[in-house]
C-alpha positions in Angstrom: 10.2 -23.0 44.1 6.9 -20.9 42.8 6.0 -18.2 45.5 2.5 -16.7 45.9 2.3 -13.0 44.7 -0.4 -10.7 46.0 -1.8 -8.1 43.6 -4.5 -5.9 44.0 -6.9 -5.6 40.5 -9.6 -3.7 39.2 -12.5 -6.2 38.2 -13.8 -3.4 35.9 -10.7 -2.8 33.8 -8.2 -4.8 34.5 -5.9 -2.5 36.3 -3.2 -3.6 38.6 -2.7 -1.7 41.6 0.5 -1.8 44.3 -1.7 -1.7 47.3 -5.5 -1.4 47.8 -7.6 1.6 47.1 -11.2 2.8 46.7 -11.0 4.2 43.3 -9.6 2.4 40.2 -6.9 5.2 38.8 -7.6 3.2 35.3 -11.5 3.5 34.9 -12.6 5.9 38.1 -14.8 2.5 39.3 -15.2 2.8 42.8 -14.8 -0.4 45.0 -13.6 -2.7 41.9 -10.0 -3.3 43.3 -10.1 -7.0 44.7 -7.4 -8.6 45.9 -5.7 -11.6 43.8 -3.0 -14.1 44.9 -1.2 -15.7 41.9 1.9 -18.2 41.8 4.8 -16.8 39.9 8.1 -18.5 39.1 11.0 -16.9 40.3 13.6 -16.0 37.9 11.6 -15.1 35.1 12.4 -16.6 31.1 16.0 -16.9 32.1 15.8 -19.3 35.1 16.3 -23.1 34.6 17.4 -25.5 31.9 16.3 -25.6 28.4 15.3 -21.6 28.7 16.6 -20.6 25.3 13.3 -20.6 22.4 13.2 -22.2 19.4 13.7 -20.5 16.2 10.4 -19.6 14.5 9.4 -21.3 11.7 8.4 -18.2 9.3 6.5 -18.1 6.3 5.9 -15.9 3.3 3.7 -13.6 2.8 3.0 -14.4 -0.9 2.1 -17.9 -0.1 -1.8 -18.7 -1.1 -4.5 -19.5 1.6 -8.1 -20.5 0.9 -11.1 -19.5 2.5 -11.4 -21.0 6.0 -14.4 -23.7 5.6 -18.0 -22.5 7.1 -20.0 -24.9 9.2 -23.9 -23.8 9.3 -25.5 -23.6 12.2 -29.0 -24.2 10.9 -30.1 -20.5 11.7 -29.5 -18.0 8.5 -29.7 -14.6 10.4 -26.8 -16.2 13.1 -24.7 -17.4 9.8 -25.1 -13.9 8.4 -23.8 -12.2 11.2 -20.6 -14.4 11.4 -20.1 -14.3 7.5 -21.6 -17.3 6.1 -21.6 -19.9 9.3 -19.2 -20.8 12.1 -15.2 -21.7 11.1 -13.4 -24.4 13.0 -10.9 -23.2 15.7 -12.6 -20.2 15.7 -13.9 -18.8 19.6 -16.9 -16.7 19.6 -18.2 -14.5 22.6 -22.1 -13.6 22.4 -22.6 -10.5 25.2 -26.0 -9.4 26.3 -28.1 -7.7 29.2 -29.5 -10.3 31.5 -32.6 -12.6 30.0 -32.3 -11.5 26.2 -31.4 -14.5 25.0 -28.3 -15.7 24.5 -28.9 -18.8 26.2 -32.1 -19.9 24.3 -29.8 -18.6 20.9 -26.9 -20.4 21.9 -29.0 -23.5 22.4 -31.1 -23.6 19.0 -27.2 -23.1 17.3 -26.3 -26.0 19.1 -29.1 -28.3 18.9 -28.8 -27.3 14.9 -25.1 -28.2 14.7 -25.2 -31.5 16.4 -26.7 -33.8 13.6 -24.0 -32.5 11.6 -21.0 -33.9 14.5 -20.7 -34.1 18.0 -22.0 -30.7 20.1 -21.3 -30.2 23.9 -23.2 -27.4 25.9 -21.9 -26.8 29.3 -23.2 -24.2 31.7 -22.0 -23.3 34.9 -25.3 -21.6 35.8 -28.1 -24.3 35.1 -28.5 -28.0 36.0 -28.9 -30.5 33.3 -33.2 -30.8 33.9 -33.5 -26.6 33.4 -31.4 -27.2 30.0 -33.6 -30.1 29.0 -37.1 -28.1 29.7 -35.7 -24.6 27.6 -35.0 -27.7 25.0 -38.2 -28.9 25.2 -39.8 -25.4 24.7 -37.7 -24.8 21.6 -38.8 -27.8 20.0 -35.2 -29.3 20.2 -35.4 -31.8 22.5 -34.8 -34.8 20.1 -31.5 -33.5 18.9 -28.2 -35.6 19.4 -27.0 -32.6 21.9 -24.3 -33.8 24.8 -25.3 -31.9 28.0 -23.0 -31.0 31.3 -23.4 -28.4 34.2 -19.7 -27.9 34.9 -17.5 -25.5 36.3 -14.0 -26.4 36.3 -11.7 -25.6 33.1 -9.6 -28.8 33.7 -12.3 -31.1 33.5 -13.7 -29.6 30.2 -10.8 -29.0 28.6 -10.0 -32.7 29.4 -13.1 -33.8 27.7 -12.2 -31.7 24.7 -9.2 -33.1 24.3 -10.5 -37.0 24.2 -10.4 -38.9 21.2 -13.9 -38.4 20.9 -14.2 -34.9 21.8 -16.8 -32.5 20.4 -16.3 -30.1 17.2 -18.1 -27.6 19.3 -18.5 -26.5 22.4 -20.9 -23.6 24.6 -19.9 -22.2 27.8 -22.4 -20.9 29.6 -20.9 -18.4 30.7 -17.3 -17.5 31.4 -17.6 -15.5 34.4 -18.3 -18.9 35.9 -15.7 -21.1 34.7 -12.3 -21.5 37.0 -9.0 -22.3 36.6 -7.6 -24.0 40.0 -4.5 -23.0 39.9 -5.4 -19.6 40.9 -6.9 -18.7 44.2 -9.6 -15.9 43.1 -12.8 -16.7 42.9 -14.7 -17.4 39.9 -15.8 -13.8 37.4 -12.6 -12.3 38.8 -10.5 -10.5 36.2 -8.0 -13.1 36.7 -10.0 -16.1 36.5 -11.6 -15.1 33.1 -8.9 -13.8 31.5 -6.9 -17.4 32.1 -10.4 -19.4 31.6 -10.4 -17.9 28.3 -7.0 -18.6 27.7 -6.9 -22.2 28.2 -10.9 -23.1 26.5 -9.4 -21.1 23.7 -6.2 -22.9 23.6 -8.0 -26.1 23.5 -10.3 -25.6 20.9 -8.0 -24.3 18.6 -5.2 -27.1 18.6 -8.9 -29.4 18.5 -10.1 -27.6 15.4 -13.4 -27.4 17.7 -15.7 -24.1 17.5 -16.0 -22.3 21.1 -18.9 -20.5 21.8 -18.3 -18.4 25.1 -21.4 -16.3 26.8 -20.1 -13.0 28.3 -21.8 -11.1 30.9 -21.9 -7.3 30.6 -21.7 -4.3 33.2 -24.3 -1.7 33.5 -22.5 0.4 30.6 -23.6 -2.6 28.4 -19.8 -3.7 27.6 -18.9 -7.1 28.2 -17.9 -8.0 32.2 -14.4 -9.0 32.7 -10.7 -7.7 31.4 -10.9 -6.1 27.8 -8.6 -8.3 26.4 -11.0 -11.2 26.1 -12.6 -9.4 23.2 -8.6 -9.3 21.9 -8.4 -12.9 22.4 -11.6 -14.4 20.8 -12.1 -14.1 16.9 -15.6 -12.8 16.8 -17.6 -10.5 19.3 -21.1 -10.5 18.8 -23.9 -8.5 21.0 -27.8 -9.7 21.7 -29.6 -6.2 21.7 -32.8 -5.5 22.4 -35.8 -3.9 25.0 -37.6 -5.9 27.2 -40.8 -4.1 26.1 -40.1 -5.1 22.5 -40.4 -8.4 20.8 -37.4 -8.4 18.4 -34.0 -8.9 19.5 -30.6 -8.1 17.2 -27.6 -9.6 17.1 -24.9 -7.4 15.8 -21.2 -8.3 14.7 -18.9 -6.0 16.6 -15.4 -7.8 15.5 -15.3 -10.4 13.2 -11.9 -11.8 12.0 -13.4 -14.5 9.4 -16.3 -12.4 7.8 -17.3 -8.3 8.1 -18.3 -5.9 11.1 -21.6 -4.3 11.8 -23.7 -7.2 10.1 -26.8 -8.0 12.0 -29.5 -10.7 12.3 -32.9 -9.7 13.7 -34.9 -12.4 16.0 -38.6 -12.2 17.8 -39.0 -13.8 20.4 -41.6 -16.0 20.9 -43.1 -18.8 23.6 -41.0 -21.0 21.3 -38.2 -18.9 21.2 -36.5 -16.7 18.9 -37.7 -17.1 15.7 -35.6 -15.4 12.5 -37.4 -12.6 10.9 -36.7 -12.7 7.0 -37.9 -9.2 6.4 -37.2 -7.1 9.1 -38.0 -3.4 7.4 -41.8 -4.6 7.8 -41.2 -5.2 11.2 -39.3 -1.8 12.0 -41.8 0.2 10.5 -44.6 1.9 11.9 -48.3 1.0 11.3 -49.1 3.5 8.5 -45.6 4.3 7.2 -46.0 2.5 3.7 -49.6 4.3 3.5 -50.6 7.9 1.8 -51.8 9.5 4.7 -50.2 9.7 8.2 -50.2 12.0 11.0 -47.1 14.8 10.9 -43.8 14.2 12.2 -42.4 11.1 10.8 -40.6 9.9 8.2 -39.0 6.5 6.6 -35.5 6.4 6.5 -33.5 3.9 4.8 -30.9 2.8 7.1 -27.9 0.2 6.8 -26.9 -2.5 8.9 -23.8 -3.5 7.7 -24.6 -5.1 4.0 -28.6 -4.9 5.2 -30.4 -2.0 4.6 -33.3 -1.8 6.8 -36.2 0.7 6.5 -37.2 2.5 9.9 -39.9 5.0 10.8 -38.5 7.8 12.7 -40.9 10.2 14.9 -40.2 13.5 16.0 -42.4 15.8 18.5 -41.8 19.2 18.9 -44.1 21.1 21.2 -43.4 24.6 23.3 -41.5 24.5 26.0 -42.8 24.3 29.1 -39.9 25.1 31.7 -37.2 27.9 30.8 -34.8 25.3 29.4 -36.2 23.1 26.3 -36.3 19.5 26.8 -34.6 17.3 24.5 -35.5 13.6 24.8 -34.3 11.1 22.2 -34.6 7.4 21.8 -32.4 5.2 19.2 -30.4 7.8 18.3 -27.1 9.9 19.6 -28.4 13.2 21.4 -25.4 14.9 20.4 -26.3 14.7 16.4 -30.0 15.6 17.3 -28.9 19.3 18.5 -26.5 19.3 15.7 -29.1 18.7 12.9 -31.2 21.7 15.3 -28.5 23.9 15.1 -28.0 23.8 11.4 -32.2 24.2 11.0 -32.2 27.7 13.1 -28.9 28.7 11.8 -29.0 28.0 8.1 -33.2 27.8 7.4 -34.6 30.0 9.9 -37.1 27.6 12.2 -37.6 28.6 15.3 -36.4 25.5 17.5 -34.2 27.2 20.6 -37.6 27.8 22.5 -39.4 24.3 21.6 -39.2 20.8 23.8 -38.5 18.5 21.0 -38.9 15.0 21.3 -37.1 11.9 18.9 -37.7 8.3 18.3 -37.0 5.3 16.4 -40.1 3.3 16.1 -39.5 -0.2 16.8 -36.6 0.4 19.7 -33.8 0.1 16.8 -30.7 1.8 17.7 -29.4 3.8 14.3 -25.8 5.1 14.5 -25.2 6.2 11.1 -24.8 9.3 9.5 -27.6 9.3 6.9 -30.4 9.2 9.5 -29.7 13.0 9.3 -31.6 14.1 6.8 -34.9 12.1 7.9 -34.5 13.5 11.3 -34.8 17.1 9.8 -37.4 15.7 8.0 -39.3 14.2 11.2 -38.6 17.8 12.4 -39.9 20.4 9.7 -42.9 18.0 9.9 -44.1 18.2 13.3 -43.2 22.1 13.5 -45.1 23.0 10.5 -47.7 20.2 11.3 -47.9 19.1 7.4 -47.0 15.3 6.8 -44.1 14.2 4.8 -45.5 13.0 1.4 -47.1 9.8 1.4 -45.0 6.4 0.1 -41.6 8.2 0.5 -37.7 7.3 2.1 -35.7 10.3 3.4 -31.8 9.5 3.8 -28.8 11.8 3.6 -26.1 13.6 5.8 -26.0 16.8 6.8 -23.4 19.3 6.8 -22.8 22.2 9.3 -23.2 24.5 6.7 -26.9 23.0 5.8 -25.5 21.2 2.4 -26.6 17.5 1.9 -23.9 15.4 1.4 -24.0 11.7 -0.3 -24.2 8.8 1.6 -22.9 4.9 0.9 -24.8 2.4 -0.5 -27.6 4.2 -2.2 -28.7 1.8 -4.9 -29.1 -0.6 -2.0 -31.3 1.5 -0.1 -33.6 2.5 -3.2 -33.7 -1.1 -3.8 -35.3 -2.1 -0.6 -37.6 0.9 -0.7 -38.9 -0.1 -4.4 -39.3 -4.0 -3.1 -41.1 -2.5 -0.2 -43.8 -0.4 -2.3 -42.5 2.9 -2.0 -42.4 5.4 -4.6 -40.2 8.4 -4.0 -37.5 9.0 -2.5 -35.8 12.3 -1.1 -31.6 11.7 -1.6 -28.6 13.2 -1.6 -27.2 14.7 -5.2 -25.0 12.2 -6.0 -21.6 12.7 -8.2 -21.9 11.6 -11.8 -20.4 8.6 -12.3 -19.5 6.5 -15.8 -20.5 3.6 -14.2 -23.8 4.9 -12.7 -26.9 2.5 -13.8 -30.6 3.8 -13.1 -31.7 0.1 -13.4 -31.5 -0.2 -9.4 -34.1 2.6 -9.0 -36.6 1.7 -11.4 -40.4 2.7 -10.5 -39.1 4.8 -7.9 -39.2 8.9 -8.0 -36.1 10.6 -6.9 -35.5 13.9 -5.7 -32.3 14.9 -5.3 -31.6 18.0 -2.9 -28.3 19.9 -2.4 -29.0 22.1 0.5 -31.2 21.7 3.8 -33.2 24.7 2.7 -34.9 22.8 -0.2 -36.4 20.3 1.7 -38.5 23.0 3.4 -40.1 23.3 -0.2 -41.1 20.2 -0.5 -44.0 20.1 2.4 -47.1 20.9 1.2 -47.8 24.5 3.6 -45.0 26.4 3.0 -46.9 29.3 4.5 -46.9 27.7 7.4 -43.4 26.5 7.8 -42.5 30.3 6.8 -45.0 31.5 9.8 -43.0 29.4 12.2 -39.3 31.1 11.3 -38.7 34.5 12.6 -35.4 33.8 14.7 -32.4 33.0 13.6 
């Protein structure tokens, strides 16, 4: 007979514990250990009849698959992301920070898919009538969408399983669904961790896409055990600042199509609507002009195969305590006193006594490398107070020893700044090449720069930049 085991876990991470305690060895969480009773059969895999397995039944590597077949979901930025639309049996989770969006996303996808075969969204947070209004205020209220506000795993999974069950299905959201053969309550690690399990199990032997909304901690990182993002096949997050209008939704794992793709939404009083040419919208007013005031520069950024033009602004001002401020937004801190390291050390500026301030217009996070180079860029700028020339991108990495090193994807990134109506560009020297074409780059100025000390030449006072080194 099954006996009731008592185990003591940490809702943050997952961690079982022997007995109770206020700090989680696992994650250092303090007061996340909650106390979980679970039925366990005695005996383990070798108790009772019929334990031995069944022989696999393996297959060879050599043997040809196709490409798994795409359903669109009526929204192109939402099919980019997932690598051309959504793939039957496949389970997606969409995390986010409280009122972003996933919801009203998650709605327009399904509302979209359900001309196309039958489309279930449950939530276990909303009644029916507060579905039916968002609908309504989206402009899909007409479409063939099955609604349910419903907790219990048993009851959906029982409705997946009919005859006429649905090819896809939302759950709104899985820290509310419960299994009832536990006894912990519903958003315990326990409960979403077997939740998942059986939705997941469901929709796969159905062929039916599952579209699970995660909750996430204050850290940002989905709410629950980590290995619910092991067990789904895509993990996408819904970015974005309340004070801002666009919102991004980023691949993070993607086991049918690539990592680090994004789609770029504003939201609206009708919802998110799809922006088709998100550079225009990340740059600053004035960026594409002549003249602007000192301190920023264009960089051309990519998002996985999207390469995005950003302005990035940069402040630096004397310091007005003993210990310079350093205050940066959409980018890592850590790179920004790198890149200001390199500038006193290998050029000369005078930045250890300055309060220098760094921003991504638009509230666009950039992670990669090439940013570098526009930073410094941003930097000499607002130091020497002379403007970056007019109509011109900035990209390229930069190396401790001040050297600019090449970057991926350039002909993309000259490609969107030529479409854009820029004309110069200030790149990394790139390796000669058999191959190389200048076709992608036509109409567009490039100068190429080996070390950081040349792009100091390029402002137009270099008196003045010279007046503001002297340490170093």
């Amino acid at each position: 007979m099954a006996k009731a085991v008592t185990r003591y876990v940490c809702q943050s991470c997952g961690a079982v514990h022997r007995r109770w305690a206020g700090k989680c060895d696992g994650c250092g969480a303090w007061n996340s250990i909650a106390e979980e009773v679970e039925t366990a059969a005695p005996g383990g895999m070798g108790a009772g009849a019929g334990s031995k397995g069944r022989r696999l039944a393996l297959a060879s590597l050599s043997g040809a698959s196709g490409e798994p077949p795409r359903r669109p979901s009526g929204i192109a930025e939402f099919d980019r992301v997932l690598g051309g639309g959504l793939v039957p049996g496949s389970a997606v989770l969409i995390g986010g920070d409280p009122g972003i969006g996933k919801s009203t996303l998650l709605l327009a996808v399904a509302a979209g898919t359900a001309a196309d075969g039958a489309a279930v969204y449950v939530s276990g947070e909303e009644a029916v009538d507060q579905i039916r209004m968002r609908a309504a205020r989206l402009g899909v209220a007409g479409a063939p969408l099955d609604l349910a506000a419903a907790t219990s795993v048993r009851d959906i999974v029982a409705s997946m399983d009919a005859a006429d069950g649905p090819d896809l299905v939302v759950i709104d959201s899985i820290q509310t669904m419960y299994v009832d053969t536990l006894e912990a309550a519903p958003g315990t690690v326990s409960q979403v961790r077997a939740s998942a399990q059986e939705l997941i199990r469901a929709a796969k032997k159905r062929g039916a896409v599952l579209l699970l909304v995660g909750h996430v901690t204050k850290e940002g990182a989905i709410a629950g055990p980590r290995v619910l993002e092991h067990m789904v096949d895509t993990v996408l997050y819904f970015e974005g600042e309340r004070s801002h209008q666009f919102r991004i939704l980023r691949g993070v794992k993607n086991r049918f199509g690539p990592t680090d793709e994004i789609g770029v939404f504003e939201m609206t009083d009708r919802g998110l609507a799809e922006v088709p040419n998100p550079s225009a919208l990340f740059l600053g007013e004035g960026a594409e002009k002549d003249a602007r005031a000192s301190g920023a520069a264009v960089l051309a950024s990519m998002e996985g195969s999207r390469p995005l033009l950003v302005e990035v602004q940069a402040l630096v001002a004397p310091a007005t305590f003993a210990a310079p401020r350093r205050a940066v937004i959409g980018w890592d801190t850590a790179r920004l006193h790198m890149v200001l390291a390199v500038l006193e050390a290998r050029c000369g500026l005078a930045l250890a006594g300055r309060d220098v301030y760094l921003n991504v217009a638009g509230g666009l996070r950039v992670a990669e490398p090439a940013a570098d180079l526009a930073v410094a860029a941003a930097l000499v700028s607002s130091l020497t107070d002379c403007p970056v020339p007019g109509r011109t991108v900035v990209f390229g990495e930069i190396g401790l020893s001040g050297e600019i090193r090449t970057v991926s994807q350039m002909d993309n990134r000259l490609k969107e700044a030529a479409k854009l109506g820029f004309e110069r560009a200030i790149v990394p020297k790139r390796r000669a090449r058999a191959d190389d074409s200048n076709g992608a780059q036509a109409g567009l100025e490039q100068k190429s720069i080996g070390h950081l000390g040349e792009l100091l030449a390029l402002f137009e006072s270099p008196a003045e930049a010279s007046g503001s080194r002297g340490r170093g």
